[in-house]
Backbone as a printed PyTorch tensor [residue, N CA C, xyz], in Angstrom:
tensor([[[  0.8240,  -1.2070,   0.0000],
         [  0.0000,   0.0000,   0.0000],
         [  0.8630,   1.2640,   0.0000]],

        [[  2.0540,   1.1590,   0.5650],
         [  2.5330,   2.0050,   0.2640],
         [  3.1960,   2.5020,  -1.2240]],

        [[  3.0560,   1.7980,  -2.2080],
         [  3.0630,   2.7310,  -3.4090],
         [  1.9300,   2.9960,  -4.0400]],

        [[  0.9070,   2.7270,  -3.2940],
         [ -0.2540,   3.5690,  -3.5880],
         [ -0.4500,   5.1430,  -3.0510]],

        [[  0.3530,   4.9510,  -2.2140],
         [  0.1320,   6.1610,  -0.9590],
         [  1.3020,   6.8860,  -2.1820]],

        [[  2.2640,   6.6720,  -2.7550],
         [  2.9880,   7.7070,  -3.0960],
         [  2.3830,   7.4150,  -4.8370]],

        [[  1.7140,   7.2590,  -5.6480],
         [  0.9770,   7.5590,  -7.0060],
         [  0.0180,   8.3550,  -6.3930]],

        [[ -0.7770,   8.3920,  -5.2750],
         [ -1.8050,   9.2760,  -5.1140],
         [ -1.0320,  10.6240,  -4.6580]],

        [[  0.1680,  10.7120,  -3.7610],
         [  0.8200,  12.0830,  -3.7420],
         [  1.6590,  12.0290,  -4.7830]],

        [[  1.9670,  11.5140,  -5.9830],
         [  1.9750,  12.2850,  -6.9300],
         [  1.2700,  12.5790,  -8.2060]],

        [[ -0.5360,  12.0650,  -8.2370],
         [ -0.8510,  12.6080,  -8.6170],
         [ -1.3700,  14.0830,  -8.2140]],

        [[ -1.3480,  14.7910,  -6.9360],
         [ -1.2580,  15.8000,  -6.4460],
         [ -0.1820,  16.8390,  -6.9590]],

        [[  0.4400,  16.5080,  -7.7120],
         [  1.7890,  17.0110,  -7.7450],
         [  1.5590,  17.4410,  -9.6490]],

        [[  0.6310,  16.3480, -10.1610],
         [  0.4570,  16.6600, -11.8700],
         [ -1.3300,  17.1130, -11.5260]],

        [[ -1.6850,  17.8990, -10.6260],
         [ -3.3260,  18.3320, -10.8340],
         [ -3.5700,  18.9540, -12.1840]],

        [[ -4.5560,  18.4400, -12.8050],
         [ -5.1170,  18.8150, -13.9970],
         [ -5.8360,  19.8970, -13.9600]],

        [[ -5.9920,  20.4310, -12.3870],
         [ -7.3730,  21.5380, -12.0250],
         [ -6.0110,  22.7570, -11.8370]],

        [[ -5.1130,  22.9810, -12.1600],
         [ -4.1010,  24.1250, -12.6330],
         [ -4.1300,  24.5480, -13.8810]],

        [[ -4.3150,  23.8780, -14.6420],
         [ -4.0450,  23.8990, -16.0280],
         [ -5.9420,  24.4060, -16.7010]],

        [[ -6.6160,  23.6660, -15.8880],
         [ -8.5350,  23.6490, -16.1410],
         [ -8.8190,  25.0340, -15.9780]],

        [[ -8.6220,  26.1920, -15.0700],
         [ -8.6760,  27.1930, -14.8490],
         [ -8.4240,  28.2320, -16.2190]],

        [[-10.0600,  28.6390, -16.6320],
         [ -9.8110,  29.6800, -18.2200],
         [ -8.4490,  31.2770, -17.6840]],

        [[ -8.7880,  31.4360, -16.4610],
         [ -8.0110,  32.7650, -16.2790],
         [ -6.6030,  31.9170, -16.3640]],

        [[ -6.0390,  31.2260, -16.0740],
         [ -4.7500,  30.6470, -15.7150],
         [ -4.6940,  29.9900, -17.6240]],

        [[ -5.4220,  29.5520, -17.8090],
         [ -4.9020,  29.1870, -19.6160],
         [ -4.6610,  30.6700, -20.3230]],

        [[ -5.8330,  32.1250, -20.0030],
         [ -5.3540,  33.1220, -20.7420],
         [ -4.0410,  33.6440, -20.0660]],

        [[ -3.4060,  33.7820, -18.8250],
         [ -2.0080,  33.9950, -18.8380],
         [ -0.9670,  33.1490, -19.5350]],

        [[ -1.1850,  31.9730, -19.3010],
         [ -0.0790,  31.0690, -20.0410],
         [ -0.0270,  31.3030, -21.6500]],

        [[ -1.1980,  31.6120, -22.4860],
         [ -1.2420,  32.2180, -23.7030],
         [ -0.7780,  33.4080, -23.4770]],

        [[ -0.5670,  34.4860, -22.7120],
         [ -0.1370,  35.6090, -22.7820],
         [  1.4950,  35.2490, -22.7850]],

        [[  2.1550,  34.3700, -22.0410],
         [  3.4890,  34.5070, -21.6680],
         [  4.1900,  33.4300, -22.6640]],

        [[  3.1080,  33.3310, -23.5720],
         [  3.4160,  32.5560, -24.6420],
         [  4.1040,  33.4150, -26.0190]],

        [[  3.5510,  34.3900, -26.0460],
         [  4.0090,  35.7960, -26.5670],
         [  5.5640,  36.7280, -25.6980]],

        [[  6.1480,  35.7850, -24.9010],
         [  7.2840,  36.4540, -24.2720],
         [  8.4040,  35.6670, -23.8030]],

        [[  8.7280,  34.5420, -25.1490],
         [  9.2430,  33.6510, -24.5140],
         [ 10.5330,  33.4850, -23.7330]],

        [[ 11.4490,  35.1210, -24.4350],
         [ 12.8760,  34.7160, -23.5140],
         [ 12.5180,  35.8640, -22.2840]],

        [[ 12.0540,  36.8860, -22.4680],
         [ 11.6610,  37.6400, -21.6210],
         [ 10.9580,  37.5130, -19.8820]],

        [[ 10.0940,  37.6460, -20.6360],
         [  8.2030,  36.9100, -19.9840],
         [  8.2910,  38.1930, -19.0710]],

        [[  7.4710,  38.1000, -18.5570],
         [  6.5860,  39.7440, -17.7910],
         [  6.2490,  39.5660, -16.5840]],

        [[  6.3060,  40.6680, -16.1220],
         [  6.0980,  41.5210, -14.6030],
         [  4.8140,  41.0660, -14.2540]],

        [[  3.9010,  41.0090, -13.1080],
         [  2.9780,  40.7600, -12.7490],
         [  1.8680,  42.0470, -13.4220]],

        [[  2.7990,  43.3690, -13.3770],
         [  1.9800,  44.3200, -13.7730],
         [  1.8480,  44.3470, -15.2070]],

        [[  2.8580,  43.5280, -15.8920],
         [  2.5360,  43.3230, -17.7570],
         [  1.4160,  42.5870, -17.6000]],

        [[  1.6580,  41.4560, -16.9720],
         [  0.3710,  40.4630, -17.1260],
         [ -1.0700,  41.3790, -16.9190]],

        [[ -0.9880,  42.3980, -15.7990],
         [ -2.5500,  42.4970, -15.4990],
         [ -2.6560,  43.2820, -16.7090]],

        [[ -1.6070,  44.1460, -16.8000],
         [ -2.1400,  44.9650, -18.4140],
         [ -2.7990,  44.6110, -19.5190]],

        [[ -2.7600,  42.9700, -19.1590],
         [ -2.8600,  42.2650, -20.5690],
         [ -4.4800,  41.3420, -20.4210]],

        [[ -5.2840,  41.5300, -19.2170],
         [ -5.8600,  40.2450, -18.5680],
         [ -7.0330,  41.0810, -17.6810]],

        [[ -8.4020,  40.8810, -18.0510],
         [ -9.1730,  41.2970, -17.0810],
         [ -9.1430,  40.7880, -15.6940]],

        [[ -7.8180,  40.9060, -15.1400],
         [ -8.0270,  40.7430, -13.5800],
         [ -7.4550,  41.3830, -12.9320]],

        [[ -7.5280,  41.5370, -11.0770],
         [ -6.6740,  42.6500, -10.6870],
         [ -5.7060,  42.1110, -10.5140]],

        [[ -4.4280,  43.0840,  -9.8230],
         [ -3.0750,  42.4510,  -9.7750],
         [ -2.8700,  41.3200,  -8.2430]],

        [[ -3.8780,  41.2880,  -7.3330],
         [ -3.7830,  40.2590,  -6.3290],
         [ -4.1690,  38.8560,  -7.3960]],

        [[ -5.5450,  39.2670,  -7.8470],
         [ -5.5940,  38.2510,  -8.3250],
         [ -4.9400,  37.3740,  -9.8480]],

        [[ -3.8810,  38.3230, -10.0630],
         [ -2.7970,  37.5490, -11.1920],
         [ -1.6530,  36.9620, -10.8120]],

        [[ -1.5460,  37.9990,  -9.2960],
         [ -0.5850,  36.8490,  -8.1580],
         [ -0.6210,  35.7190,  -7.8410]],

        [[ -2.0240,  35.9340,  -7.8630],
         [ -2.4670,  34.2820,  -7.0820],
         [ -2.1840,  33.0920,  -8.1460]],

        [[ -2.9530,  33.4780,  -9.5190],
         [ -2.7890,  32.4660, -10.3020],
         [ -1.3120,  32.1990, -10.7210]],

        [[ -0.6800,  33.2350, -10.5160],
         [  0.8730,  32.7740, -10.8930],
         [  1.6870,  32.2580,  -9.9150]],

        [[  1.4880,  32.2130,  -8.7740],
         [  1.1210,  31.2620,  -7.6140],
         [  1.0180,  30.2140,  -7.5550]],

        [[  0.0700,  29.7910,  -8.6250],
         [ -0.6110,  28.2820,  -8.2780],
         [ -0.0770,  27.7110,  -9.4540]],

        [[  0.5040,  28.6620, -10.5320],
         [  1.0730,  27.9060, -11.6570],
         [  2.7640,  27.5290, -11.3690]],

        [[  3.1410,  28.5220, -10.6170],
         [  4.5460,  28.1090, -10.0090],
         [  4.9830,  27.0600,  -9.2520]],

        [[  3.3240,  27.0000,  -8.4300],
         [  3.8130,  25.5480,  -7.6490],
         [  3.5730,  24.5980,  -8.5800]],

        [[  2.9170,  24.7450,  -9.5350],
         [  2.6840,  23.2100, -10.6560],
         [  3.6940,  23.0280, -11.3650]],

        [[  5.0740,  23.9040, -10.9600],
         [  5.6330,  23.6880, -12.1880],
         [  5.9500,  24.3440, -13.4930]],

        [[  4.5980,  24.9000, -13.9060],
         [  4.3290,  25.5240, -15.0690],
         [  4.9580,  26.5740, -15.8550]],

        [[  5.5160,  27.8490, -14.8640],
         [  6.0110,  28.8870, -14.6970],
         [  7.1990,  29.1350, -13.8790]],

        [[  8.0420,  30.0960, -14.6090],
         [  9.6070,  30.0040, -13.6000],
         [  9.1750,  31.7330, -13.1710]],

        [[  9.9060,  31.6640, -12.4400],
         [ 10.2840,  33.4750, -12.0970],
         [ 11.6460,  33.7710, -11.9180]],

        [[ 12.3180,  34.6750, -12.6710],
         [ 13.2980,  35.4980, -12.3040],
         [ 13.3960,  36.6530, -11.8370]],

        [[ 14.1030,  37.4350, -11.3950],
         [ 14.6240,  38.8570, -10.6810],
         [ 15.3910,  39.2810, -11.6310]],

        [[ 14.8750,  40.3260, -11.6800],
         [ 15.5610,  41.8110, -12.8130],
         [ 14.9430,  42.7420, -12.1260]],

        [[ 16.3530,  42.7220, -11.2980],
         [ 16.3300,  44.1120, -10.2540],
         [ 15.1540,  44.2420,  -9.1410]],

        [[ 14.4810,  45.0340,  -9.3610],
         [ 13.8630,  44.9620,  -8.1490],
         [ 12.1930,  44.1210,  -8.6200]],

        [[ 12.2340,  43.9430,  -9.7090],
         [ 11.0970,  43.3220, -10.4770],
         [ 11.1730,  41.5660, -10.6900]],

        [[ 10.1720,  40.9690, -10.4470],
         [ 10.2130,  39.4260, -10.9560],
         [  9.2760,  39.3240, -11.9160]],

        [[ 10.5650,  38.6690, -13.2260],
         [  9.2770,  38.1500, -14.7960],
         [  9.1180,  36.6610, -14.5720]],

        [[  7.6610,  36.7100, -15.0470],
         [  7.1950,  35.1400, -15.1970],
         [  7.7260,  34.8960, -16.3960]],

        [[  7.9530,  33.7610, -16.6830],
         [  8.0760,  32.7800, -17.7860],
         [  7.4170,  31.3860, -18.1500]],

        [[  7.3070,  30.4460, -18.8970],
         [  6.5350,  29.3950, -19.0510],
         [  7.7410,  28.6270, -18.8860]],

        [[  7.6640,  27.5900, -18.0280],
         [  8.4320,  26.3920, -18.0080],
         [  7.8040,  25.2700, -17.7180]],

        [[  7.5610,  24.2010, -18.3990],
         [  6.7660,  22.9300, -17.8310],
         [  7.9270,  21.8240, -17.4910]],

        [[  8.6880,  22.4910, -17.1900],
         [  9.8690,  21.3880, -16.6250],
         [  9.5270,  20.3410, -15.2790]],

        [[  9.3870,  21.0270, -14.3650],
         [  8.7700,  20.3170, -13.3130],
         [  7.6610,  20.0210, -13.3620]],

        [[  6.7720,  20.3710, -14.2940],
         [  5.2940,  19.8860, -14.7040],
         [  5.4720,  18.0230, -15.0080]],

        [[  6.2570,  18.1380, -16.0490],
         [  6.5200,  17.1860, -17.1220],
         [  7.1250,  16.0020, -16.0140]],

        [[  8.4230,  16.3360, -15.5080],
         [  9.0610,  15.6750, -14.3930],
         [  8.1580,  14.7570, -13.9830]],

        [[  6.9750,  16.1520, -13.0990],
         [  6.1090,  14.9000, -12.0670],
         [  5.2230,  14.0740, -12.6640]],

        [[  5.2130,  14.4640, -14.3930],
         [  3.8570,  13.5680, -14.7250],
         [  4.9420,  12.3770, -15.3440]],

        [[  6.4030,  12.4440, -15.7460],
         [  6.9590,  11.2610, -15.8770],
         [  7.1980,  10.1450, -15.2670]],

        [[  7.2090,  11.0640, -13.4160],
         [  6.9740,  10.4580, -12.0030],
         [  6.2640,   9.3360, -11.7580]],

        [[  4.9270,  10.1270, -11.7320],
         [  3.5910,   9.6260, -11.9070],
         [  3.6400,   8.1240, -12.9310]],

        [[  3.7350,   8.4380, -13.9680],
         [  3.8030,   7.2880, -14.9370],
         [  4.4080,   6.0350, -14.9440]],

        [[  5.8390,   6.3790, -14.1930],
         [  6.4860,   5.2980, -14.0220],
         [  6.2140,   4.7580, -13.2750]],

        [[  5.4620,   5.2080, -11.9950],
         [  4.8250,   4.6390, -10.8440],
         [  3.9820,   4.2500, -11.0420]],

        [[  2.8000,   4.2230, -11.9950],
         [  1.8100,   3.4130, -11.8880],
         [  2.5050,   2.3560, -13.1450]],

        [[  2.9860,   2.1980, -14.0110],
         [  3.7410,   1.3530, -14.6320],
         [  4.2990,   0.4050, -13.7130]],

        [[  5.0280,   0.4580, -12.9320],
         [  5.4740,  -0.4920, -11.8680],
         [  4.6250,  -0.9030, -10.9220]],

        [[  3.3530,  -0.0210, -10.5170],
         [  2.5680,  -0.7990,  -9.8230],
         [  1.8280,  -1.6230, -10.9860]],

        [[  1.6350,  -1.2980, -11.7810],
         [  0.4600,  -2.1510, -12.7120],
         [  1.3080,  -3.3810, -13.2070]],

        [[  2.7290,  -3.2120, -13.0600],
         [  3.2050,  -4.4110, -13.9400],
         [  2.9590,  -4.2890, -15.5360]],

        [[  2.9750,  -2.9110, -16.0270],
         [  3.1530,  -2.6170, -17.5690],
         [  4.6400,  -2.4300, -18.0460]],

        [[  5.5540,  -2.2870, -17.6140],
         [  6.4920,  -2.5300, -18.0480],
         [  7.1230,  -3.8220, -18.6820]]])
């Protein structure tokens, strides 16, 4: 049971309800348009009917998925799109239920 206990925390780790969110798909299309760059929280709201708490938040919830990197330029942090750790945990995921299922 215990590699059940760790496919279920990591499917926590690939939630599909990050990605399901229409406001969180129109930023990721926005920063899709900025690829070496990527933008300030205040580019994003410029770009996005929402306020700037709430473009925090979603870039927030896309950072912990993975989805999005942030850097520092100066006193400012740009988002960027990265599905690096996205991808990771869903390769995670896969191999783990592969070995529990005996599909390998």
């Amino acid at each position: 049971k215990e590699k059940d206990l760790a496919i279920m925390e990591q499917f926590g780790n690939v939630s599909p309800s990050v990605l399901n969110d229409a406001k969180r798909q129109e930023i990721i299309l926005i920063l899709t348009d900025f690829p070496g760059e990527g933008l300030t929280v205040n580019g994003i709201t410029e770009r996005i009917d929402l306020s700037r708490p709430a473009v925090s938040h979603h870039l927030k919830v896309l950072k912990q998925a993975g989805v999005i990197g942030v850097r520092s330029c100066g006193v400012e942090n740009h988002y960027y799109l990265t599905f690096k750790a996205a991808l990771r945990n869903l390769k995670i995921l896969v191999a783990q239920v592969e070995a529990s299922c005996d599909l390998r």
